[in-house]
C-alpha beads as a LAMMPS data file, in Angstrom:
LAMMPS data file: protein, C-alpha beads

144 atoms
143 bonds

1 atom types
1 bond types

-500.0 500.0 xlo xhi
-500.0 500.0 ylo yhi
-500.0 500.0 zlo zhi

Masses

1 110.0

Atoms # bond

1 1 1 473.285 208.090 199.510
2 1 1 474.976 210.475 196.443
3 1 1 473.698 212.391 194.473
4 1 1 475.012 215.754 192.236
5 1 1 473.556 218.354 194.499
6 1 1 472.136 216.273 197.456
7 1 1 468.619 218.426 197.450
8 1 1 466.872 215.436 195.521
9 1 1 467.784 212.172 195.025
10 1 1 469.928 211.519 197.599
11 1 1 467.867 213.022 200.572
12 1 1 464.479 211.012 199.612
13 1 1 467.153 207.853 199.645
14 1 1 468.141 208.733 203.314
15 1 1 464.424 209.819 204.551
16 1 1 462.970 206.691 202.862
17 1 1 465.628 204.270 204.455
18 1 1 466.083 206.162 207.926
19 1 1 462.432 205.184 207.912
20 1 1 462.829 201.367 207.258
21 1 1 465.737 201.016 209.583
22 1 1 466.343 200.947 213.540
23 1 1 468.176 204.449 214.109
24 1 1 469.889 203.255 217.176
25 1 1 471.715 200.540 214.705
26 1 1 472.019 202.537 211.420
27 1 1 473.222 205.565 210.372
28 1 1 472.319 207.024 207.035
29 1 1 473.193 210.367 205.333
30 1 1 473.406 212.107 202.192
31 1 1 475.247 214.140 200.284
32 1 1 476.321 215.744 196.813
33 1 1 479.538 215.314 194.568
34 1 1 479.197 218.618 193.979
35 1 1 478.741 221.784 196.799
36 1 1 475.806 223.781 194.872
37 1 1 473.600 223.796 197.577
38 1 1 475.813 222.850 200.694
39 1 1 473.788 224.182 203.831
40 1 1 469.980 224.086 202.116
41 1 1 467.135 221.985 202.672
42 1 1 466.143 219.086 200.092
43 1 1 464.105 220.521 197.097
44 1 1 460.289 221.645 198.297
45 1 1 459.340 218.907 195.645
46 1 1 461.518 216.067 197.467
47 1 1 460.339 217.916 200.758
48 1 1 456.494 217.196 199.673
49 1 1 456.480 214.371 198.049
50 1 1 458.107 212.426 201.188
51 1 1 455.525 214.533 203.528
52 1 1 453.140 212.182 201.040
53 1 1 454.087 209.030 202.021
54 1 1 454.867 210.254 205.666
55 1 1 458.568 211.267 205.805
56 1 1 460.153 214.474 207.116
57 1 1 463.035 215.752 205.365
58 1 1 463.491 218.791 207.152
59 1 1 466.313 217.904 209.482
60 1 1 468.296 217.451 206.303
61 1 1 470.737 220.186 204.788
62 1 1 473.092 219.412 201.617
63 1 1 476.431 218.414 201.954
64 1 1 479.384 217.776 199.775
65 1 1 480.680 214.187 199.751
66 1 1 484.289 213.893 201.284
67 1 1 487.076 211.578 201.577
68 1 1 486.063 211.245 204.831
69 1 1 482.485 209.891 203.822
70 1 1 484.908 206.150 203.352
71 1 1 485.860 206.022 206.949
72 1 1 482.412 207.223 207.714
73 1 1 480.399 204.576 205.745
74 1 1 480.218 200.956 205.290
75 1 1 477.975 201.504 201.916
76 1 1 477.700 204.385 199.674
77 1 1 475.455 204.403 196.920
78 1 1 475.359 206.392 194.015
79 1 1 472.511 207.328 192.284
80 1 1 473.625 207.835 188.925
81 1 1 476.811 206.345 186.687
82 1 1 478.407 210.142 187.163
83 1 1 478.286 210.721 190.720
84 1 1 479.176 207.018 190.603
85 1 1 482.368 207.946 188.989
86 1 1 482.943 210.931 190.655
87 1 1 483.177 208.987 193.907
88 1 1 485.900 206.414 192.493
89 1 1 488.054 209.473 191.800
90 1 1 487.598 210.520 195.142
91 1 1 488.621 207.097 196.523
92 1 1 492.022 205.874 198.642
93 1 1 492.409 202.538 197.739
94 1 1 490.775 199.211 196.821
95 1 1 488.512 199.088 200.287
96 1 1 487.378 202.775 199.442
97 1 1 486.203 201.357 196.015
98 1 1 484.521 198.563 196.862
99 1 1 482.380 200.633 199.274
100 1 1 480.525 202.625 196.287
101 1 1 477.503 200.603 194.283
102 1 1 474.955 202.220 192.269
103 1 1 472.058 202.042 194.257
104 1 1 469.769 200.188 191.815
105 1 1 471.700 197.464 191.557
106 1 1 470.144 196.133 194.502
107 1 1 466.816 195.927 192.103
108 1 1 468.730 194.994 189.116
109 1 1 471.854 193.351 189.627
110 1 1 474.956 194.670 187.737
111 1 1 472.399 196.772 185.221
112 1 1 474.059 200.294 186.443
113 1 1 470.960 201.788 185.841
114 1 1 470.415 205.634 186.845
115 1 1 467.769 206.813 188.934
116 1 1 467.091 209.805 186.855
117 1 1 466.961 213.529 188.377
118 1 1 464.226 214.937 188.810
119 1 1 465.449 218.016 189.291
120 1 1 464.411 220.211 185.908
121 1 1 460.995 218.300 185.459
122 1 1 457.767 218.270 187.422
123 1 1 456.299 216.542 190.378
124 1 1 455.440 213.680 188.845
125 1 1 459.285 212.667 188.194
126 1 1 459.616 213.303 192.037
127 1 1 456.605 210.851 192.638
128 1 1 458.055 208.236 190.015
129 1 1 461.903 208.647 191.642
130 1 1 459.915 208.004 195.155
131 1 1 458.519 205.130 194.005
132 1 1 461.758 203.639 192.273
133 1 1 463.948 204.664 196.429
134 1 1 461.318 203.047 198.134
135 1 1 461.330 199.836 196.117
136 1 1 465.425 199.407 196.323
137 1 1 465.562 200.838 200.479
138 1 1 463.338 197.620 201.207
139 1 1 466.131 195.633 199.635
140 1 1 468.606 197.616 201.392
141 1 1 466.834 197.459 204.601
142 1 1 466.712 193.707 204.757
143 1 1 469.973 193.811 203.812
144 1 1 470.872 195.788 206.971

Bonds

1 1 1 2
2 1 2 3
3 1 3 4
4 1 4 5
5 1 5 6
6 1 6 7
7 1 7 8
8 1 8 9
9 1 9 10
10 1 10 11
11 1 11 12
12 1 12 13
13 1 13 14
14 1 14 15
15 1 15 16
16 1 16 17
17 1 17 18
18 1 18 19
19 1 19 20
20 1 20 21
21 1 21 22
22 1 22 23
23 1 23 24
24 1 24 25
25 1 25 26
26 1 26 27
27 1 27 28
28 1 28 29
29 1 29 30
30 1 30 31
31 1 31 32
32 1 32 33
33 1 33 34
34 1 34 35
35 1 35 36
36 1 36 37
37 1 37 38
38 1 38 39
39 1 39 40
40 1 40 41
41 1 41 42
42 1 42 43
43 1 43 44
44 1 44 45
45 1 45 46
46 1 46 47
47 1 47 48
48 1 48 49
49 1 49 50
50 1 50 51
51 1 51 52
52 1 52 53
53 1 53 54
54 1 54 55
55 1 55 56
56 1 56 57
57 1 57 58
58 1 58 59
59 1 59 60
60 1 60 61
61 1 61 62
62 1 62 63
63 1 63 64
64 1 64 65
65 1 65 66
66 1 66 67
67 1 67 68
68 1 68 69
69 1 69 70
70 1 70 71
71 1 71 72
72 1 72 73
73 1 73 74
74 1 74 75
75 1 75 76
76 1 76 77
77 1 77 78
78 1 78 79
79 1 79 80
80 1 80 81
81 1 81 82
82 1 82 83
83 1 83 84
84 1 84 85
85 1 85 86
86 1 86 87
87 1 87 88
88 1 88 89
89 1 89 90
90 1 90 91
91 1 91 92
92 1 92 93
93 1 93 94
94 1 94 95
95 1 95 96
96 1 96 97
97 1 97 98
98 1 98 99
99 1 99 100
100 1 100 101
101 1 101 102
102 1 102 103
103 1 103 104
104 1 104 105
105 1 105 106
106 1 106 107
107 1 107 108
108 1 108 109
109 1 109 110
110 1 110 111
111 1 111 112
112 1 112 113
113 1 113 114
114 1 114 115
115 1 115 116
116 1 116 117
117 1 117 118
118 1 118 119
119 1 119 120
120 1 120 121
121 1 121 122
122 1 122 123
123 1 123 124
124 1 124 125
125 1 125 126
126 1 126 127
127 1 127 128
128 1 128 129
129 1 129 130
130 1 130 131
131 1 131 132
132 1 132 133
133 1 133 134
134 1 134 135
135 1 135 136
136 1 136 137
137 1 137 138
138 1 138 139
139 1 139 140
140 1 140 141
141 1 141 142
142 1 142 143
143 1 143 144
């Protein structure tokens, strides 16, 4: 799960699927294309709105995503069409590409729609981004 800063998006991704998944048979992680906040928690907001709905984010801290991150991962989902892009540049070869989706196209097939950031508005846009990771980790989950 990638986001910009990985305090967000990206962390509600991992806490919402790490809670749909078997642990002992999945891994999931997060991270940021970019290393503003490498070593911090997820956003209070992000923290709170998955203490809502059950979900502890506190074990998280941000990271920045790596080349690594392609040996690492069998899937790696964007969140947005610029962190999309920002992990192509990072990629190897033709395998490392065809790792990286954007993560709603599991709803919406081939849309490229961006699950917006939430970051400079209120709750409520943490609540509605929630809503939206929850819907497309089912599919994922099932998937798994």
């Amino acid at each position: 799960m990638v986001c910009l800063g990985n305090i967000c998006r990206s962390p509600l991704a991992q806490g919402i699927l790490e809670s749909k998944v078997d642990p002992d048979k999945v891994y999931i992680d997060s991270a940021g294309t970019a290393a503003y906040h490498v070593g911090n928690l997820p956003d209070e907001r992000s923290i709170k709105v998955a203490s809502k709905y059950g979900l502890d984010l506190r074990h998280q801290r941000a990271r920045k995503f790596s080349v690594n991150d392609f040996d690492t991962f069998d899937y790696i989902y964007a969140m947005d069409s610029s962190n999309y892009q920002n992990i192509l540049l990072l990629a190897r070869n033709k395998k490392d590409e065809e790792k990286v989706q954007m993560i709603l196209n599991e709803v919406y097939p081939n849309a490229n729609k961006n699950v917006p950031d939430p970051y400079y508005g209120g709750t409520d846009g943490f609540e509605k981004v929630y809503k939206m990771l929850d819907d497309v980790c089912e599919i994922i989950a099932r998937k798994l």
